[in-house]
C-alpha positions as semicolon CSV with decimal commas, in nm:
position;residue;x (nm);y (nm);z (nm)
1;X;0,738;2,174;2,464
2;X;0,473;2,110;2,236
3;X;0,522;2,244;1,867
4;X;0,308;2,289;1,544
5;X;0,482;2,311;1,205
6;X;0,289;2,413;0,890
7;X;0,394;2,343;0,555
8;X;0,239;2,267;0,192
9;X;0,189;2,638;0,108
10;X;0,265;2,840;-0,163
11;X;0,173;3,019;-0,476
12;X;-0,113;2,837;-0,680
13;X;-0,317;2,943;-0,986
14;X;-0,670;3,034;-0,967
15;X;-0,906;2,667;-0,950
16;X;-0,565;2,512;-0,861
17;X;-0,495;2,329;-0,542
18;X;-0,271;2,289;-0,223
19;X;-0,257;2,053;0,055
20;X;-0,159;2,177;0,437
21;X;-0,003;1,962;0,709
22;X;0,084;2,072;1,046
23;X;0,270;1,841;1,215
24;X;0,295;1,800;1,606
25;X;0,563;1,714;1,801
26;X;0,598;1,770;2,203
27;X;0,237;1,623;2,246
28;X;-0,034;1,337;2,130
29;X;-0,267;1,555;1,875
30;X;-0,528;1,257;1,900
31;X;-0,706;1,392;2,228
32;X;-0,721;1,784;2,105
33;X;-0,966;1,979;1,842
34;X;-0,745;2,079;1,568
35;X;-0,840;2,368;1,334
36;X;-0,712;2,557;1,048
37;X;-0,736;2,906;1,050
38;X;-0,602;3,217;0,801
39;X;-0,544;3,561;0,834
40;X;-0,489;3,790;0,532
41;X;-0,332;4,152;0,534
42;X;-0,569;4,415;0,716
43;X;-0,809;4,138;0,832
44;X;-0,862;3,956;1,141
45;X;-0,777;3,570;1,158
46;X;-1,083;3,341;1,083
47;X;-1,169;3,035;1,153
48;X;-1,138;2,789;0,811
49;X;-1,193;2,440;0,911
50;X;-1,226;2,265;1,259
51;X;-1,211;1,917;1,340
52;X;-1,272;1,726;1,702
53;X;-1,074;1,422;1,818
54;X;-1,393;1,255;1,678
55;X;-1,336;1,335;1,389
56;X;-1,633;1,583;1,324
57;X;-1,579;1,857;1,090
58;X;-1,731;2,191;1,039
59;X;-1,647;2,442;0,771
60;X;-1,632;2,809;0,739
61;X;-1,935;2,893;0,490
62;X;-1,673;3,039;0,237
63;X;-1,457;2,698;0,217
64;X;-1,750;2,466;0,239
65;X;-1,737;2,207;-0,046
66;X;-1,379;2,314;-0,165
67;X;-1,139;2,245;0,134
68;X;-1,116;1,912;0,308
69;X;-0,974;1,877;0,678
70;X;-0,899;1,513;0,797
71;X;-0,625;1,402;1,057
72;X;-0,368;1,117;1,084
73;X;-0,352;1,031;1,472
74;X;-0,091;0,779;1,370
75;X;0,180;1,101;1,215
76;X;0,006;1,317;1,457
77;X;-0,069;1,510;1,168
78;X;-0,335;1,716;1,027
79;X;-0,394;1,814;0,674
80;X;-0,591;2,041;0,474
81;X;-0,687;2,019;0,121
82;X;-0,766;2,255;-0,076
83;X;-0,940;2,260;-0,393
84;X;-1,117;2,536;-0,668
85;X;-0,882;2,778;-0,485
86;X;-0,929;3,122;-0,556
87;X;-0,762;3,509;-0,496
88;X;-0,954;3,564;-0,163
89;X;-0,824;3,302;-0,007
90;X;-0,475;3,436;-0,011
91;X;-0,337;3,453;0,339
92;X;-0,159;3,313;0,582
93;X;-0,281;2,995;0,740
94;X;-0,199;2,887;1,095
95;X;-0,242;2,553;1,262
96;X;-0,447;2,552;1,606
97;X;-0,449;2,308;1,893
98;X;-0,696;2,347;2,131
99;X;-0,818;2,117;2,426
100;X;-0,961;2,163;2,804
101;X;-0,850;1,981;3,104
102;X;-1,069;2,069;3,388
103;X;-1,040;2,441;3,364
104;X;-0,728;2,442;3,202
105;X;-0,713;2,545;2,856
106;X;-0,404;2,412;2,624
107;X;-0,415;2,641;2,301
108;X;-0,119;2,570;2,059
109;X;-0,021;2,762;1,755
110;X;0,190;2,694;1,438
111;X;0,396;2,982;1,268
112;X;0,206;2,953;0,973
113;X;0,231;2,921;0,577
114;X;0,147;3,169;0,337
115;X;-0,110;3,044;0,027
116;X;-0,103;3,257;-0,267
117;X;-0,366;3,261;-0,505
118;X;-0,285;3,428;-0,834
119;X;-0,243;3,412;-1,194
C-alpha cells in the first residue's frame, strides 16, 4: 500500500521560513510527478509546485521565486522550501503522487500539514 507522509509544518512569522517533506513508502517515488499542493479554509486546493521524474519544475505564479521544490530519489523523498512566507499562504498543504501506466492512472495523497503564517 503505497503511503505519503507530510511533515515540516507549522506556525512561522511573516518573511520566515519552513521546509516540507513527504516521504513515500509502499512505492519507488523516482518514476512519478510529485507536486505540492494547499488548500486553505473556504477555498479550493491549488496547485503550489510540481515537479516530473525529470526533475522539471513549474511554480504556481503566487510562490514563484519564494518556494523551492526538489526531490531525493535516494529517501524517496520530496521537499519543499519555503521562503519570504507570508499570511496568505496559510493552509494546509498536501503531498501528490501522480503517474500513468497505459491508461491507468496512480494518484496518491498525503494527509497533509498545516503552515501557519502569523505574527
Amino acid at each position: 500500500q503505497v503511503q505519503l507522509v507530510e511533515s515540516g509544518g507549522g506556525l512561522v512569522q511573516p518573511g520566515g521560513s519552513l521546509r516540507l517533506s513527504c516521504v513515500a513508502s509502499g512505492t519507488v517515488l523516482s518514476a512519478y510527478i510529485m507536486g505540492w499542493y494547499r488548500q486553505a479554509p473556504g477555498k479550493q486546493r491549488e496547485l503550489v509546485a510540481r515537479i516530473t521524474s525529470g526533475g522539471t519544475t513549474n511554480y504556481a505564479d503566487s510562490v514563484r521565486g519564494r518556494f523551492t521544490i526538489s526531490r531525493d530519489n535516494a529517501k524517496n523523498t520530496v521537499y519543499l522550501q519555503m521562503n519570504g512566507l507570508k499570511p496568505e499562504d496559510t493552509a494546509v498543504y498536501y503531498c501528490n503522487a501522480r503517474r500513468w501506466v497505459g491508461a491507468h492512472n496512480y494518484n496518491y495523497w498525503g494527509q497533509g500539514t498545516q503552515v501557519t503564517v502569523s505574527s
